[in-house]
PALO-498885 format. One record per residue (C-alpha): x, y, z; chain; residue number from 1. Coordinates in nm, 2 decimals, padded with zeros to 4 digits. Example, Ala and Ser with C-alpha at 12.3 -4.5 7.8 and 13.67 -1.06 7.14 Angstrom:
2
{{01.23; -00.45; 00.78}; A; 1}
{{01.37; -00.11; 00.71}; A; 2}
***
This chain:
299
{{19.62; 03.70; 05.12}; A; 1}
{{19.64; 04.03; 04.96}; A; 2}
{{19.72; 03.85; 04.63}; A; 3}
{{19.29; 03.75; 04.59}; A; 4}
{{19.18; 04.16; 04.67}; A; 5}
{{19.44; 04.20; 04.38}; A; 6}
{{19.29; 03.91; 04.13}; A; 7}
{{18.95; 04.10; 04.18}; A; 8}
{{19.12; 04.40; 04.09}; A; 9}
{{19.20; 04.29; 03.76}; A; 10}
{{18.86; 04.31; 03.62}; A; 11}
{{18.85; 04.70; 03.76}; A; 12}
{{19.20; 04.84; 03.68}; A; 13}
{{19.14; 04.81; 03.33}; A; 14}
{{18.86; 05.01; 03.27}; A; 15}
{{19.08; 05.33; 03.29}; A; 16}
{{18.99; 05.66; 03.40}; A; 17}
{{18.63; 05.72; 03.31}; A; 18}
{{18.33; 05.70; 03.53}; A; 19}
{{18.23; 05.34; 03.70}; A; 20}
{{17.89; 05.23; 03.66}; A; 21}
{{17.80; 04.88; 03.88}; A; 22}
{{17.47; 04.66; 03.82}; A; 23}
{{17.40; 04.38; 04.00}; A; 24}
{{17.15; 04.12; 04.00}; A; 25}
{{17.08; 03.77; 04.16}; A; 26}
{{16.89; 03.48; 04.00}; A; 27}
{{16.76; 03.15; 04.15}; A; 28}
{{16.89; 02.86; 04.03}; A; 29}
{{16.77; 02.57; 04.33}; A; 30}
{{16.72; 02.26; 04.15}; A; 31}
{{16.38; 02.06; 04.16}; A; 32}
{{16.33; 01.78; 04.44}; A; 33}
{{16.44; 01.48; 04.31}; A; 34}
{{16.81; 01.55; 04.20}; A; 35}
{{17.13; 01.43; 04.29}; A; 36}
{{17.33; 01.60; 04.54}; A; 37}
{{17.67; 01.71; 04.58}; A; 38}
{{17.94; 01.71; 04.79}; A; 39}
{{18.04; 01.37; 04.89}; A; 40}
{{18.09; 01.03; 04.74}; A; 41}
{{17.77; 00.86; 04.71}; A; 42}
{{17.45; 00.94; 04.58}; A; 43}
{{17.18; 01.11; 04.77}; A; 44}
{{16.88; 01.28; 04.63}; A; 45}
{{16.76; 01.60; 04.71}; A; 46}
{{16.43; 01.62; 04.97}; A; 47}
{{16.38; 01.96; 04.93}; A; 48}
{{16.51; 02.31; 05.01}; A; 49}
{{16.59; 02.49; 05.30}; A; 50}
{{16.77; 02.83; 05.12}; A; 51}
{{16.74; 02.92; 04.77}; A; 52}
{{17.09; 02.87; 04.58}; A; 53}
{{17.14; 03.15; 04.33}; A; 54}
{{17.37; 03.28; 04.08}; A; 55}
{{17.49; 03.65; 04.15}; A; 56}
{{17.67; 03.89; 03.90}; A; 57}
{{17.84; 04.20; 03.89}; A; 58}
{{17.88; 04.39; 03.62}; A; 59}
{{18.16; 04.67; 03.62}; A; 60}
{{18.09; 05.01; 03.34}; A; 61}
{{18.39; 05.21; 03.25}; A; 62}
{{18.33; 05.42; 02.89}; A; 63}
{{18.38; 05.14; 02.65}; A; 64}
{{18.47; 04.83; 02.87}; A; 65}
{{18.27; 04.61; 03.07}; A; 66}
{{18.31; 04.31; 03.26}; A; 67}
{{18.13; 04.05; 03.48}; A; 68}
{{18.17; 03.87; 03.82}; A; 69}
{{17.95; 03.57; 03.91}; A; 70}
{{17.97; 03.38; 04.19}; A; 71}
{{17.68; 03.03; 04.18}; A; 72}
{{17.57; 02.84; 04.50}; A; 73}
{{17.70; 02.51; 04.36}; A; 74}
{{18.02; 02.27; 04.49}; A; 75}
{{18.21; 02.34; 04.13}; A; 76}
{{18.13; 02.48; 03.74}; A; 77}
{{18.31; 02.27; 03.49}; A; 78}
{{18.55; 02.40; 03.21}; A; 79}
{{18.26; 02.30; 02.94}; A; 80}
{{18.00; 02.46; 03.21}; A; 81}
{{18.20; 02.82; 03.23}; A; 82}
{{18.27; 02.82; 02.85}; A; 83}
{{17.90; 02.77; 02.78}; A; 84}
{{17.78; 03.02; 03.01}; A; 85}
{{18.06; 03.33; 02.88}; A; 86}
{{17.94; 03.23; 02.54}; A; 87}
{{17.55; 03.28; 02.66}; A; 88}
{{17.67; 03.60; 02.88}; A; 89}
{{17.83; 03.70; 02.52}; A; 90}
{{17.51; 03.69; 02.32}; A; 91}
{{17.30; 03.84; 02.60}; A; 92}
{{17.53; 04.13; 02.73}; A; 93}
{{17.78; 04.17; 02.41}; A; 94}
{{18.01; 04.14; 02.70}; A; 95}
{{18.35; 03.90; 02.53}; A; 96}
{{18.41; 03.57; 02.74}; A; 97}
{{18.75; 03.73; 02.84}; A; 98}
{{18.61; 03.99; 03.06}; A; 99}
{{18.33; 03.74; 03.29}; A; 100}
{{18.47; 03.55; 03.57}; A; 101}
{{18.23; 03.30; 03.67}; A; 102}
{{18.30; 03.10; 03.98}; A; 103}
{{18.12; 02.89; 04.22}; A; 104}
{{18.11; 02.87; 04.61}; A; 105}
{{18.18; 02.53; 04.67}; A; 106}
{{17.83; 02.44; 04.88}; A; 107}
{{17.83; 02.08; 04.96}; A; 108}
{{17.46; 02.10; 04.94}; A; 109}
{{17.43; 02.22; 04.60}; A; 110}
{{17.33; 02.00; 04.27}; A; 111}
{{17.58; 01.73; 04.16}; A; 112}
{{17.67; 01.87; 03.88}; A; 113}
{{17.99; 01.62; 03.72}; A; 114}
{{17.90; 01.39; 03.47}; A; 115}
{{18.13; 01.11; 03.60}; A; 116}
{{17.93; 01.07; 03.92}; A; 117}
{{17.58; 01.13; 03.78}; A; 118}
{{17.66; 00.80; 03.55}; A; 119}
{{17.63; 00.62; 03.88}; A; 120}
{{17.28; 00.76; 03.94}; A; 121}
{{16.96; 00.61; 03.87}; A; 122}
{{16.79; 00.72; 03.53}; A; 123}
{{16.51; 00.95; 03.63}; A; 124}
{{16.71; 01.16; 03.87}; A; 125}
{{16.99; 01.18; 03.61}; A; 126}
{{16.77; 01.28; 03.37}; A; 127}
{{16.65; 01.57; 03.62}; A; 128}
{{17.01; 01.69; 03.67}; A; 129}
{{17.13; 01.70; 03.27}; A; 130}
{{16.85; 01.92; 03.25}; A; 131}
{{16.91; 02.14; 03.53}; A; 132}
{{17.31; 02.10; 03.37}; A; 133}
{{17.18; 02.20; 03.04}; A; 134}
{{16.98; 02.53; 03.15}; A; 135}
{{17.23; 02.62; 03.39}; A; 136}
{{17.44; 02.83; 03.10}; A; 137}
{{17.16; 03.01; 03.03}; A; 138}
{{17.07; 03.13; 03.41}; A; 139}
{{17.39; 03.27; 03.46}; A; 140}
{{17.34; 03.49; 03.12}; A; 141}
{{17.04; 03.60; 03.22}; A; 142}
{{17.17; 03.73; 03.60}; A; 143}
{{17.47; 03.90; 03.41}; A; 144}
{{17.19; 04.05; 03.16}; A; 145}
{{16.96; 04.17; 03.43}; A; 146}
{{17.28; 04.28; 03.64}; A; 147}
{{17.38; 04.51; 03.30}; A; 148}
{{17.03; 04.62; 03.26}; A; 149}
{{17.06; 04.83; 03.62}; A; 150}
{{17.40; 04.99; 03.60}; A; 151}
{{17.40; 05.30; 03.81}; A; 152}
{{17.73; 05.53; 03.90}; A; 153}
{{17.93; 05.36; 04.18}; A; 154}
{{18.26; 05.36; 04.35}; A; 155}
{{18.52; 05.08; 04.42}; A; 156}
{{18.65; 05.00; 04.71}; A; 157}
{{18.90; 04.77; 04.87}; A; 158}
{{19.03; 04.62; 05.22}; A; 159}
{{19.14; 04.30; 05.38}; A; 160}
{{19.00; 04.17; 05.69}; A; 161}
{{19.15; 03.90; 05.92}; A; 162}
{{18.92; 03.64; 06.10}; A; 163}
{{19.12; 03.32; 06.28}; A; 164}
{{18.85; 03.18; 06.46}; A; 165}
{{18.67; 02.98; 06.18}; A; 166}
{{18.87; 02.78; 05.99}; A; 167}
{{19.14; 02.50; 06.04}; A; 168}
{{19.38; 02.28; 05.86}; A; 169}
{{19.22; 01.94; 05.84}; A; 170}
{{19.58; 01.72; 05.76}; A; 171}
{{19.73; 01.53; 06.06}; A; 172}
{{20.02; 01.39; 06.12}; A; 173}
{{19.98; 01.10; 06.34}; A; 174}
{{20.17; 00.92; 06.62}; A; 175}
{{20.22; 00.62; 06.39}; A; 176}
{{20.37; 00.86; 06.11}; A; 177}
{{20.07; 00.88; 05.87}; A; 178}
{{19.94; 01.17; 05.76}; A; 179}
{{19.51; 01.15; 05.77}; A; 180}
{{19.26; 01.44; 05.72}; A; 181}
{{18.95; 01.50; 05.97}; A; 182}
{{19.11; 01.23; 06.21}; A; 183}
{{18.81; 01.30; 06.45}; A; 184}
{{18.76; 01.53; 06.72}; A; 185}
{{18.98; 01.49; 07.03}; A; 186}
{{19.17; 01.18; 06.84}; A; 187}
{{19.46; 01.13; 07.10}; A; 188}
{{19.64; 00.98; 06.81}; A; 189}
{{19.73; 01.33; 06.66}; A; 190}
{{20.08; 01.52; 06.68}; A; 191}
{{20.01; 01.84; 06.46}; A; 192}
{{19.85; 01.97; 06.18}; A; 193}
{{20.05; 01.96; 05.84}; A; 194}
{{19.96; 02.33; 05.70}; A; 195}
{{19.82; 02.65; 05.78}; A; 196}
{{19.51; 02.83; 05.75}; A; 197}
{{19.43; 03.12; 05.56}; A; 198}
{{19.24; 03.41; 05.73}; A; 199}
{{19.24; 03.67; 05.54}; A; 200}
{{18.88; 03.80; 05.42}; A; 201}
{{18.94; 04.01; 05.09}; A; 202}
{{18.72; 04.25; 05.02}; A; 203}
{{18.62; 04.49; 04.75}; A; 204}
{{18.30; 04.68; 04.83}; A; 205}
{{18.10; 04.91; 04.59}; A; 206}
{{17.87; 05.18; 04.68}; A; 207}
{{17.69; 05.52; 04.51}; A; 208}
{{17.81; 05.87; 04.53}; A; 209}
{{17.61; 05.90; 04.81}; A; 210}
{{17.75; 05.64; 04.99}; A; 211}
{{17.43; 05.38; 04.97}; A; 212}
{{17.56; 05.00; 04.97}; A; 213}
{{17.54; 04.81; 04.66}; A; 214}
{{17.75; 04.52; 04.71}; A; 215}
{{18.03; 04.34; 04.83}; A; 216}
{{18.27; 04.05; 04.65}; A; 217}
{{18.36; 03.85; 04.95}; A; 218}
{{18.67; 03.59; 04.91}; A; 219}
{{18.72; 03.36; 05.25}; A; 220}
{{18.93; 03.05; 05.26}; A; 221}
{{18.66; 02.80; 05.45}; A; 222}
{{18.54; 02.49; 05.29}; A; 223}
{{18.13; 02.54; 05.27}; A; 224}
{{18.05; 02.21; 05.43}; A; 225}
{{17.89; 02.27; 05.75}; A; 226}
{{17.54; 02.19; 05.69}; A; 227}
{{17.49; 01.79; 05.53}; A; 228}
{{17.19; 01.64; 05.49}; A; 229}
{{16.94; 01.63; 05.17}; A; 230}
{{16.82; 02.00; 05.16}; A; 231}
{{16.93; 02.22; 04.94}; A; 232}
{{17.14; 02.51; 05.07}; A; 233}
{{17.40; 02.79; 05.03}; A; 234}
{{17.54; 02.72; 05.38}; A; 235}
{{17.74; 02.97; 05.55}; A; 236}
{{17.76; 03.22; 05.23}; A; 237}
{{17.38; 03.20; 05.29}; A; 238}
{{17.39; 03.39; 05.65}; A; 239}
{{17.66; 03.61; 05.51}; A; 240}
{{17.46; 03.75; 05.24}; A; 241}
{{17.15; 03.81; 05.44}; A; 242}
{{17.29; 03.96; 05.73}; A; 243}
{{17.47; 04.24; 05.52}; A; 244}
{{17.17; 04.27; 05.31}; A; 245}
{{16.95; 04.36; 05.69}; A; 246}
{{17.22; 04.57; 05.85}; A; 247}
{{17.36; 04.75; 05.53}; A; 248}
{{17.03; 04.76; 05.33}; A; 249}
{{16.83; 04.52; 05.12}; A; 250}
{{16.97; 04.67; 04.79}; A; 251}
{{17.32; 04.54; 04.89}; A; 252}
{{17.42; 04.22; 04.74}; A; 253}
{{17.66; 04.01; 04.81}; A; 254}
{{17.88; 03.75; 04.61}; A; 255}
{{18.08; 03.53; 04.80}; A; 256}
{{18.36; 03.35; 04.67}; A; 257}
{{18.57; 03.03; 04.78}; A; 258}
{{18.94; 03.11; 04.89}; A; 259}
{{19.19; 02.81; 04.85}; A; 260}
{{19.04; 02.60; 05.07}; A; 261}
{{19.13; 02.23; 04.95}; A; 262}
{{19.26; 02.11; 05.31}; A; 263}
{{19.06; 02.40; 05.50}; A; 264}
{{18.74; 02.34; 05.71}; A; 265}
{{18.55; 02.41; 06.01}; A; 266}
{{18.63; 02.12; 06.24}; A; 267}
{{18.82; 02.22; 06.53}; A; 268}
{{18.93; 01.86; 06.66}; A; 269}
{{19.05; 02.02; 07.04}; A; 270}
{{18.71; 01.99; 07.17}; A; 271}
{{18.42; 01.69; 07.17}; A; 272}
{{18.14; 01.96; 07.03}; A; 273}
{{17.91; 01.83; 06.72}; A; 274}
{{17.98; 02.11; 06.43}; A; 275}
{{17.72; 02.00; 06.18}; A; 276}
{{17.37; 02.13; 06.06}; A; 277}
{{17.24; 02.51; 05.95}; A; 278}
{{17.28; 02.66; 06.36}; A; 279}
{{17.69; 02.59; 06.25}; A; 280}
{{17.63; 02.78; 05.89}; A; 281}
{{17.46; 03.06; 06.08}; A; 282}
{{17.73; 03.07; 06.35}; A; 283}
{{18.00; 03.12; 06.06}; A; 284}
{{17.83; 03.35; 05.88}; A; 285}
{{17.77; 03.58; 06.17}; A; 286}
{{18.13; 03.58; 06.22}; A; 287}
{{18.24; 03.61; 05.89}; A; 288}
{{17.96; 03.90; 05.79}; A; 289}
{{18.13; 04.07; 06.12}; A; 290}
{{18.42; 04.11; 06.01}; A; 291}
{{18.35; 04.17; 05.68}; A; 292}
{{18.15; 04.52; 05.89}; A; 293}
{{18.46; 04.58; 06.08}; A; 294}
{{18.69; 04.58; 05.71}; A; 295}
{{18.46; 04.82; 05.58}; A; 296}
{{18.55; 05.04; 05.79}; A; 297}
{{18.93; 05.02; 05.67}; A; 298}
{{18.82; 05.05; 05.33}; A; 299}
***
């Protein structure tokens, strides 16, 4: 919807008519082995890492007024996480907790983060993840500090793309009247789904004078659950980010954000073919980053 490009617009139409400066700047933030996992209802503990997660900002310069945008590889940021980190941003940046936006992509293979399910955990890995809880504040200050350290003239941008292929409603109604999410591929019990997807990609895409890349706030409606398993990874906004970065430059960087994608996924139930594992991230990124290319060029 063209309603998200305009939300992400609010942090630029206020800086009036003087000259925009952008910075940007991406931190790691993949937890240690060891930790709890997100994403589903039990707890598993992380084996390692196949991509790095990391929190991105974007910091927008216009005379006197600055803001922030940072997106975080994790499933969700609290209201006691996001008030933590503005305050940090706020003591590293001057920048006022108003004016940063901090949200997170929604990974299923990110750290579990919520206190209610790490009480269910054993002691030493819930020890691990209060810790990585704890520092977390302070990571995402320091990307928007090291984002507002390398502001440089830029220009905004803005389209909205349109890709149908990816995602799909994942509430059924059923021949015996009840209504059941993921039901199961081919499930000859099925009658329709009970919603609509939403494909619209909004984008808003900032480059130099010159016309060199230096990022792109990405906002797609697609839960980020395609991968599984005990490695920590970005999934799909993973491939994204790296193919713009190696067919736009390496300087551009790349935030994705989560559209409003409660009952949206990736499972198309009309054929028997497994969608799981990182070949399914990378397939969805491809597509996605694609059309992301082609609404550049309606910019």
């Amino acid at each position: 919807m063209r309603f998200r490009v305009a939300c992400a617009l609010l942090f630029i139409l206020p800086l009036g008519a003087e000259p925009l400066r952008v910075g940007r700047a991406a931190i790691k933030i993949t937890p240690p082995a060891g930790i709890p996992m997100a994403g589903y209802y039990s707890i598993r503990l992380a084996e390692g890492t196949h991509d790095d997660l990391f929190a991105k900002a974007l910091v927008l310069e216009s005379g006197e007024t600055r803001v922030a945008l940072v997106a975080c590889d994790l499933v969700n940021l609290d209201d006691a996480l996001v008030a933590s980190a503005r305050e940090a941003v706020r003591e590293a940046t001057g920048i006022t907790p108003a004016r940063v936006m901090i949200s997170a992509t929604h990974s299923h293979t990110g750290p579990l983060l919520s206190r209610r399910f790490l009480a269910t955990a054993p002691a030493a890995p819930r020890k691990l993840a209060e810790q990585y809880r704890a520092a977390l504040p302070q990571r995402i200050a320091e990307a928007v500090r090291m984002a507002a350290q390398s502001l440089t003239p830029a220009r905004a941008w803005t389209a909205t793309g349109r890709e149908e292929s990816l995602s799909f409603y994942r509430r059924f109604l059923m021949k015996d009247g009840t209504v059941r999410f993921n039901p199961g591929k081919m499930n000859p019990d099925i009658v329709q789904p009970m919603g609509s997807i939403d494909p619209d990609v909004a984008l808003a895409y900032f480059d130099a004078p010159d016309a060199r890349p230096l990022s792109a706030y990405v906002n797609f409606a697609l839960h980020l659950d395609t991968v599984g398993g005990t490695q920590f990874s970005a999934d799909y906004a993973y491939s994204v980010s790296r193919l713009l970065a190696k067919l736009k430059g390496p300087d551009m960087l790349t935030l994705f954000t989560i559209g409003a994608a409660g009952n949206i996924n990736h499972i198309d139930v009309s054929h028997k073919h497994p969608q799981k594992g990182h070949l399914e991230a990378q397939r969805i990124g491809t597509v996605l980053a694609g059309e992301v290319l082609k609404t550049i060029a309606k910019l």
